[in-house]
N, C-alpha and C positions, 0 to 999 in steps of 0.2 A: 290731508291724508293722515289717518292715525298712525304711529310709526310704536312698533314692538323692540323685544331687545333682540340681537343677532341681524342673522343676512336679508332677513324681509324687512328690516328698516333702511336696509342699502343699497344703493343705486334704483330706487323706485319700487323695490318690494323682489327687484329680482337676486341672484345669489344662488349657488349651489344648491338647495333647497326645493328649487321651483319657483315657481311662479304667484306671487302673493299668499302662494299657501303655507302651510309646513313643509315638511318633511316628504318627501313621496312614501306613499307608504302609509303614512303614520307614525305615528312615534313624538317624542319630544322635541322641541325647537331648543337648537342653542344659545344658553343664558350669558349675559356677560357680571351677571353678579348672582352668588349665590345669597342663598337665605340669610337673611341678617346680614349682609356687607353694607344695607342703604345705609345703618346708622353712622356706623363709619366713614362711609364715604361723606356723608352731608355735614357729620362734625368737622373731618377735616376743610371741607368748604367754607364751616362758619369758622373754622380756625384762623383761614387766612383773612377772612373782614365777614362781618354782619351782611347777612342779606334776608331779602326777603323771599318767599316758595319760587315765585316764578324768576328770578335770578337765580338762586339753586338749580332750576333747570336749566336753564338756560346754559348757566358755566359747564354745567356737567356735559350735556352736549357742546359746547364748544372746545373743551379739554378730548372729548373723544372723537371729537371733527364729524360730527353728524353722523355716529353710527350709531349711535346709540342715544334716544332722547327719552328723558323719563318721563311719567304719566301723573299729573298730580295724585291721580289716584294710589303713587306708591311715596311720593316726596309729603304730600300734606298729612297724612297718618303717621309715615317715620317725624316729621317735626313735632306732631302731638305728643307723641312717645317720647321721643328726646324731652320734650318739656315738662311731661307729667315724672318723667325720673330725675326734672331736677339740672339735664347737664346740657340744656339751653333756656334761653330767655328770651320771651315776645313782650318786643316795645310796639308802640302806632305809633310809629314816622310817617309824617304826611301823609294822614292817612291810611299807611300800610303797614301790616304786620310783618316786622321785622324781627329775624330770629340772631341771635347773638352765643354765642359761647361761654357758658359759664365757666367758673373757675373747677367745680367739682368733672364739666365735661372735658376741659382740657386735662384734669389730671386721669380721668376714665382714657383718654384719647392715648395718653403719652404710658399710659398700664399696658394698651394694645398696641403700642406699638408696630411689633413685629407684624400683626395681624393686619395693620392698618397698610404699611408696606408690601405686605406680599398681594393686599388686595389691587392694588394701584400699580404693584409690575406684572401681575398677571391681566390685568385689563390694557395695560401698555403695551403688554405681548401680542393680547389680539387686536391691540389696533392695527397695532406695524403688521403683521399674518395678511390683514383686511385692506390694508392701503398700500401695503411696501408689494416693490416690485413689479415683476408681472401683471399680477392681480392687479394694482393700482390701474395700472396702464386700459388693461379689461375694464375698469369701473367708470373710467372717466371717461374712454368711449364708449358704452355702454349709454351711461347719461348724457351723451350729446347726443347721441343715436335716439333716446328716447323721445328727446326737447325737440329734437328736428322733425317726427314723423309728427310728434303730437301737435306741432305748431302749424306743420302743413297738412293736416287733419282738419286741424277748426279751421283754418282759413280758406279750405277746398270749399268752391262752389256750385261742385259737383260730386256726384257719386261716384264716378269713373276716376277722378284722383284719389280719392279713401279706396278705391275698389285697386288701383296702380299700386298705392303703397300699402295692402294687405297682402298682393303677388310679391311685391319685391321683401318686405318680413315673413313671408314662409319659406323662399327662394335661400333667402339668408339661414333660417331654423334648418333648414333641408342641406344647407353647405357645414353648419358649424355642426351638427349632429353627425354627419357624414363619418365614416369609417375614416381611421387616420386624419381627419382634421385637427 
């Protein structure tokens, strides 16, 4: 499943939003990095050790607990960038292209400081918004709720049990939409 940034990369594409789509309506999806924060973000990634594209993703999604996973298509262009300006460096480590922090990017990194922190406590903010609380509790059952119908979905060896739990997921749509629910 390709996963985007905001609430359709959460809990299975659902989220305030709707249902694998945007927005109802139309309109923009909520971003959790604005325009130019990747470089940032990815320098201070090579700050704390060298790695290579798919580790960059990797940590980034794991620092945001799978709300957010980046798309090479926005980490392997921002690593080009950072290295055509100079304030990283790609070695072949076994193989792999591995990107490292330069001296001119750690002094770029530590110019932005402030920049660099307000990006990483506002993406902190909307993790905790996304996971803490209520909400959290809504997410995690949500996602078992998903894994259980979908489990007993493909293992139905019949019609009338996908046909069982299609009644009992609208029954549910029809209580939680319900007035005062």
């Amino acid at each position: 499943m390709t996963r985007h940034f905001g609430w359709n990369a959460f809990a299975f594409g659902f989220g305030p939003r709707g249902l694998w789509g945007g927005p109802r309506g139309g309109g923009r999806r909520r971003q959790w990095f604005e325009s130019g924060d990747m470089k940032y973000v990815i320098l201070k990634l090579l700050k704390d050790k060298p790695r290579h594209g798919y580790e960059v993703m990797k940590e980034l999604e794991d620092q945001m607990h799978g709300c957010y996973s980046p798309s090479p298509g926005t980490v392997y262009p921002t690593l080009q960038w950072l290295e055509d300006e100079g304030l990283v460096v790609a070695k072949d480590v076994d193989g792999k292209k591995v990107y490292e922090i330069t001296e001119a990017g750690s002094k770029f990194l530590d110019e932005h400081r402030d920049m660099v922190d307000d990006i990483f406590d506002r993406v902190r903010e909307a993790v905790d918004r996304t996971l803490g609380g209520a909400m959290g509790d809504v997410n995690r059952s949500l996602a078992r709720l998903v894994k259980a119908v979908y489990r007993t979905g493909w293992k139905a060896r019949d019609e009338a049990t996908r046909q069982r739990l299609v009644a009992i997921l609208d029954r549910v749509v029809g209580e939680v939409e319900a007035p005062g629910a």
